[in-house]
C-alpha positions in Angstrom: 61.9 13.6 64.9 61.6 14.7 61.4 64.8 16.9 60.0 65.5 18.6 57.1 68.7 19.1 56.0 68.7 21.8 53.6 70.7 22.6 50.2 74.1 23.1 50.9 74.2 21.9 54.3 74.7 18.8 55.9 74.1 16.9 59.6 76.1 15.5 61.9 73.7 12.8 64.4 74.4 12.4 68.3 72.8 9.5 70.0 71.9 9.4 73.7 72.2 6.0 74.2 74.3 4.9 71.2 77.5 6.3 71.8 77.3 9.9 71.6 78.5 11.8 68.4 78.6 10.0 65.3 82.0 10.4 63.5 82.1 8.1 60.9 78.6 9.1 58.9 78.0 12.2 57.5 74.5 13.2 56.8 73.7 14.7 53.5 70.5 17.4 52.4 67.2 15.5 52.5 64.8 15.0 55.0 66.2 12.7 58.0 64.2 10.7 60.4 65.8 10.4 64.4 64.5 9.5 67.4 63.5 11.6 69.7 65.9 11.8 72.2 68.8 12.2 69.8 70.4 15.8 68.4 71.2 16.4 65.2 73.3 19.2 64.0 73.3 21.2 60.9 75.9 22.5 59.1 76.8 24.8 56.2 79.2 23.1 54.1 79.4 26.2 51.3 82.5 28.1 51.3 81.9 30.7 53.5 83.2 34.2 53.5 83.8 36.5 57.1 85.6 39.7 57.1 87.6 40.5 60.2 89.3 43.6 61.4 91.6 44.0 64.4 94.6 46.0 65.4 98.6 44.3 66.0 101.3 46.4 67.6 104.5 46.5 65.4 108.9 46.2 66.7 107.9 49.8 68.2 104.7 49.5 70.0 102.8 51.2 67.1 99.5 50.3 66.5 98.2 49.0 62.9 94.8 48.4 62.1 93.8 45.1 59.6 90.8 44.5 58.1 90.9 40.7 56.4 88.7 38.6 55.0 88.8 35.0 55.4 87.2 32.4 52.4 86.8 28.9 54.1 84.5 26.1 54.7 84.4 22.9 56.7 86.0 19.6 55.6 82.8 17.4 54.4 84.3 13.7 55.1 85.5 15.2 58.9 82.3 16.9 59.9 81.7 14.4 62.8 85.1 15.1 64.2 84.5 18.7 64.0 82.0 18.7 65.7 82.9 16.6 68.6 86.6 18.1 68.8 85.9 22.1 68.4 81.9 22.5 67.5 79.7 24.7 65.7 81.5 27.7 66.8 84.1 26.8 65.2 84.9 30.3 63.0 85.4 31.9 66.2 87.0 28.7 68.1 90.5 28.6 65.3 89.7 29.9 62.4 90.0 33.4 63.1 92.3 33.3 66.6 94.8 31.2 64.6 95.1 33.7 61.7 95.0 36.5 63.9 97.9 35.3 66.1 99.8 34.3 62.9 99.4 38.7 61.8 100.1 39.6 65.6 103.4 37.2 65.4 104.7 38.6 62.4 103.6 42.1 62.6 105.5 42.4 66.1 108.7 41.7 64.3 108.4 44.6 62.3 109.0 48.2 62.5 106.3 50.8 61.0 108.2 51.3 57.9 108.5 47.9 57.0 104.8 47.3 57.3 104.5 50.2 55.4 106.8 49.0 52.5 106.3 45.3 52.9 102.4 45.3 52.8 100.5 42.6 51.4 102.5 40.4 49.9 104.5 39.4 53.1 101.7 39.1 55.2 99.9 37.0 52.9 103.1 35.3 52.8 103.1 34.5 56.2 99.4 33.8 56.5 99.8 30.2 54.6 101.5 29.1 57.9 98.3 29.6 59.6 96.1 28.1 56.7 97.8 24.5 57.2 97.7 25.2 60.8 93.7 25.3 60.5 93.8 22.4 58.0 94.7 19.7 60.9 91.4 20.9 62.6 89.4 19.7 59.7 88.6 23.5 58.8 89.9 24.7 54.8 91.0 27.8 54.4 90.8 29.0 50.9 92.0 32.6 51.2 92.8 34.8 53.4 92.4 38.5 51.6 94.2 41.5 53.2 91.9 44.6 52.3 93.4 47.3 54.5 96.8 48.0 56.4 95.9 51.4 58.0 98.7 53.0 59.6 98.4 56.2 62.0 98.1 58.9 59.3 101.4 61.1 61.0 103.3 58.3 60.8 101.9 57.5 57.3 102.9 60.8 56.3 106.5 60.8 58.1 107.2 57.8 56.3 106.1 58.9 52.7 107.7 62.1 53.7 110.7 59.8 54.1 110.7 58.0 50.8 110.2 60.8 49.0 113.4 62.6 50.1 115.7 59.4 49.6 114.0 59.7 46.1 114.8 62.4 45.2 118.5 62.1 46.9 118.3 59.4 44.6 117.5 61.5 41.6 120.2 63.9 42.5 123.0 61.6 42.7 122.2 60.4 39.5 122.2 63.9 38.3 125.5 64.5 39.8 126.9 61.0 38.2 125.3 62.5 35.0 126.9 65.9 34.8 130.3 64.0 35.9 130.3 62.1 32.7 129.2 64.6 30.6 132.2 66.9 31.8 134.5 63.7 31.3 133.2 63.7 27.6 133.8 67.3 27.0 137.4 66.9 28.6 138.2 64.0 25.9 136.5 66.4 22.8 138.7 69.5 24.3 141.8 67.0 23.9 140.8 66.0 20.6 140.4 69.4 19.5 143.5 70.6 21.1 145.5 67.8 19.1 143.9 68.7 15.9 144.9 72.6 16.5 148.6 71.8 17.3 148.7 69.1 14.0 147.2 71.9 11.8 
């Protein structure tokens, strides 16, 4: 009969006889009195913070290991909602499934090396599609951080292995480009000198 809503938190009321969930009244912290037969359900309005890890198969049938960490918290005006649509379980009911098919999506375009060279940046990229997703469910998303993209370590090191040799193919055709100019400069001062020598 007697709840206590606690700091940060806040109720959502269902009434036996009264028309079930209530979706229009949000209960705030303080000490709320109900009848017996009704349910009241607590929530944790704070922004929240739940790492995940999980592995995605790239282009090639590779598999990548994530670990992510996802900043959110429910929307305070559509708590009722929330709780009648999807429930307390809610984390594990969109949150997380919707950003981990949005990885799975966009990892399974990609070959190893592009995860490799790509990273973060695209994946968070992509991630914001999956953020407004979760936003029509009455969930916010404030972040989702990337904190590892763990490839196999042989094909970590093929790939490095790889970049380092168009590197320094790289550095050698500049070297070659180099020594082509300089011998083009020392043609045009052996002219010059040569046309001096004949004038004197």
């Amino acid at each position: 009969i007697v709840i206590t809503i606690g700091a940060g938190e806040a109720g959502v009321l269902w009434r036996r006889f009264q028309g079930g969930t209530v979706i229009d009244k949000v209960y705030p912290e303080g000490i709320r009195l109900i009848f017996p037969w009704d349910r009241m359900q607590i929530y944790n309005v704070r922004v929240q913070q739940v790492p995940h890890a999980f592995s995605v198969l790239t282009r090639n049938g590779l598999k990548i290991d994530l670990a992510i960490s996802i900043r959110y918290h429910p929307e305070y005006p559509f708590l009722g909602i929330l709780h009648k649509k999807v429930g307390p379980q809610y984390l594990h009911t969109i949150v997380i499934p919707e950003i981990e098919n949005v990885l799975r999506v966009l990892l399974g375009r990609l070959d190893a090396e592009q995860v490799y060279r790509t990273e973060k940046a695209v994946i968070e990229k992509a991630v914001n599609g999956a953020i407004d997703q979760i936003a029509r469910r009455f969930v916010r998303v404030d972040d989702v951080i990337i904190k590892m993209v763990l490839l196999p370590e042989a094909v970590a090191s093929a790939i490095q292995e790889k970049m380092t040799h168009k590197h320094l193919a790289d550095a050698y055709e500049f070297k070659l480009l180099r020594e082509e100019k300089e011998a083009s400069r020392k043609a045009i001062e052996a002219g010059g000198l040569k046309r001096y020598n004949e004038t004197v």
